[in-house]
N, C-alpha and C positions, 0 to 999 in steps of 0.2 A: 894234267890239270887237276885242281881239288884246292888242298891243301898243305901248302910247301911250309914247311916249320925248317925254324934250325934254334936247339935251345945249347945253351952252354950251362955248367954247375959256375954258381956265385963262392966264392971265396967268404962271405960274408957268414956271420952267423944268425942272422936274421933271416938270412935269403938260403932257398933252395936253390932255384932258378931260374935263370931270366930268357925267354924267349921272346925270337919275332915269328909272324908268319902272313903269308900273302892269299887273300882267297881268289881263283881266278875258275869261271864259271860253273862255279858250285854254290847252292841258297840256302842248303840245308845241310847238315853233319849232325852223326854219333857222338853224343857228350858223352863221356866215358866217364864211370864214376872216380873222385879224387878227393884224396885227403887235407888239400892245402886249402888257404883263401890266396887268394891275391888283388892285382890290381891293374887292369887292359886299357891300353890307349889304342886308339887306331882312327884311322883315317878314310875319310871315302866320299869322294866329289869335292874334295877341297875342304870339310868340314872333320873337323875332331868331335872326338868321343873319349870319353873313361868311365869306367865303371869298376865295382868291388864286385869280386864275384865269390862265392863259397864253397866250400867242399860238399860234393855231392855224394848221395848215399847208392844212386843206381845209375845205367845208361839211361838215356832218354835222346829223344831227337831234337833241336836246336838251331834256329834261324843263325843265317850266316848272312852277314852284307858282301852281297858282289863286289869283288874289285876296290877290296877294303885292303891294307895294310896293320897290322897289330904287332903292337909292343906289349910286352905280359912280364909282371915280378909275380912268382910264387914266392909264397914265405916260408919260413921254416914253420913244422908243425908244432905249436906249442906257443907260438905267436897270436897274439890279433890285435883286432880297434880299442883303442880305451873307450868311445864311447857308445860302440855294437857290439852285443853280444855275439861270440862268435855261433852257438845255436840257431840266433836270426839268421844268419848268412847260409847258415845251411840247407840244400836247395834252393837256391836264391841268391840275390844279392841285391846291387845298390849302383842305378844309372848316376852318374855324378854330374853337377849343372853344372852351367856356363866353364865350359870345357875350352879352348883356342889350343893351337899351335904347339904356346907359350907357357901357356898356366893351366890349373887344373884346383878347385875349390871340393877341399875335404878337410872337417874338422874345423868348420867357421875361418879357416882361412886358407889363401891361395899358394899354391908349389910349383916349382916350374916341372913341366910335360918330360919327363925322361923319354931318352932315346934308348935302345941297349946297352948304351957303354956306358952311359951314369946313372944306372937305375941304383947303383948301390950306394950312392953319391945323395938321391932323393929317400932311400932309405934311413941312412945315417942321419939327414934332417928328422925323418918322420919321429925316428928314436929319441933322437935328443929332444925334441919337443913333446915327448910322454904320446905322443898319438899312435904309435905304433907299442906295446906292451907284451909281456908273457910271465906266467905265472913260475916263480923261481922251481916250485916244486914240484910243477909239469916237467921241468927241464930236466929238474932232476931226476924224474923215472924214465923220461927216454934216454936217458946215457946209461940207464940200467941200473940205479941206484934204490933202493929201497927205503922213502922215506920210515921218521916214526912216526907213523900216525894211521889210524884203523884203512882199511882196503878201499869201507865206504866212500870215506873221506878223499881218497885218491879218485878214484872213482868221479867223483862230483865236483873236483876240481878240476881232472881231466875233461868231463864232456863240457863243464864251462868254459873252459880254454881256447876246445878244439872243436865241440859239439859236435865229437861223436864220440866212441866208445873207445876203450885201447882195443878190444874185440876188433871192431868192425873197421879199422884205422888197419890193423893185421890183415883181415881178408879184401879189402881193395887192395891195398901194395900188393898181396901177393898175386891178386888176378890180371893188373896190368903188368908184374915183371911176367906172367904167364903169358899176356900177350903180346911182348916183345920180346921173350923166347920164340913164339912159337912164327910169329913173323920173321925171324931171323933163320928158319927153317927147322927149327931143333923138336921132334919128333913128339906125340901127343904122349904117349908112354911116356919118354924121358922126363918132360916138363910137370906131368902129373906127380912122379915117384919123387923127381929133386925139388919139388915146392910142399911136399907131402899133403898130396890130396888123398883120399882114397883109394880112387880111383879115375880113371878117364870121364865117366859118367859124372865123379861129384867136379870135374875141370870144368866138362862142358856145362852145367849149371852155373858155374862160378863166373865162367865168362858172358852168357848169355843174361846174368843180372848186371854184372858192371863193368863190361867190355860191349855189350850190345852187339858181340860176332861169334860166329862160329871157329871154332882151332884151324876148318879147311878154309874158310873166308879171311882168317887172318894170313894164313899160308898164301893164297892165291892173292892178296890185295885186295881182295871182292869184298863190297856189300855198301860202298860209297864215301864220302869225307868222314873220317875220326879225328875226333880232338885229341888224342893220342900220337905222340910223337915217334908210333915202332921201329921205322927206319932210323931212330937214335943220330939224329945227324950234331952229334956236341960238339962243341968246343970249350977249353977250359980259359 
């Protein structure tokens, strides 16, 4: 019981990934800190929900709706709203109104409710209608290119982009691949040296700001519902 996820990788370049997941008597979960925004539909007593949610900078703990069903697009990092800055979104986000089934109103106007299989389908709308955007030049340093233009300058375009730092974007990914190493059973040594922490010491710091568990609690399953998908259940 908890928290049953299964995400798959999006083929898209917009999208990271698109997942479902079912909450079944669990109220509360570990938000695990994350570098994307995206976009949650879900369901519970018959009524719909959507919301924009943000990349988060630390763990925290997070109301769950019982016996809710969720559809979720991550975006690709480097993406966002044309008319939220992606900063606001971070820690945070944005309850969407008058929600149905059917439709879902974002950006002064209505889109139909994606299931899993056509989220990349309500993506490619959002795109071609300018509401979904990214900054060419952000694109360009995550494929590892080095604009011309001062460090500052990148810098300041990046945390507008993404709001947050290329820094701090580095130390989340690397504490959630740590803690889906280490839930995978792959050894606190090992995980430390092959993600180059310093040492075990600076892992367990790392995970206890943005995994909110311990290396033996991730081992064992223990410490309650993670928004964290460690069991990796994908499909492509």
């Amino acid at each position: 019981m908890g928290l049953q996820f299964e995400t798959r990788l999006s083929d898209s370049p917009w999208v990271d990934t698109v997942w479902t997941c079912t909450s079944e008597q669990v109220t509360a979960m570990t938000s695990v800190a994350g570098v994307r925004w995206g976009l949650v539909f879900w369901e519970r007593d018959g009524r719909a929900h959507a919301a924009v949610t943000g990349p988060e900078t630390r763990a925290g703990t997070a109301p769950v709706p019982e016996g809710a069903i969720f559809t979720g697009i991550d975006f690709a990092v480097g993406t966002h709203l044309r008319t939220v800055p992606a900063p606001a979104l971070t820690d945070g986000g944005i309850v969407l109104p008058d929600t149905s089934r059917r439709t879902f109103r974002l950006d002064d106007a209505r889109w139909p409710t994606p299931g899993p299989d056509d989220a990349e389908c309500l993506v490619e709308r959002l795109v071609q209608a300018g509401v979904v955007v990214r900054d060419p030049l952000v694109a360009e340093v995550l494929r590892g290119h080095r604009p011309a233009v001062s460090g500052r300058t990148v810098e300041r375009r990046f945390r507008a982009a993404t709001g947050l730092t290329r820094g701090g974007i580095r130390q989340i990914e690397r504490a959630r691949t740590a803690a889906e190493l280490l839930a995978a059973g792959a050894p606190a040594t090992d995980v430390a040296a092959g993600l180059g922490y310093f040492d075990e010491p600076h892992l367990a710091r790392a995970l206890r700001r943005y995994v909110g568990r311990t290396a033996g609690q991730l081992r064992d399953g223990t410490g309650g519902a993670l928004s964290l998908d460690v069991l990796q259940r994908s499909t492509s």
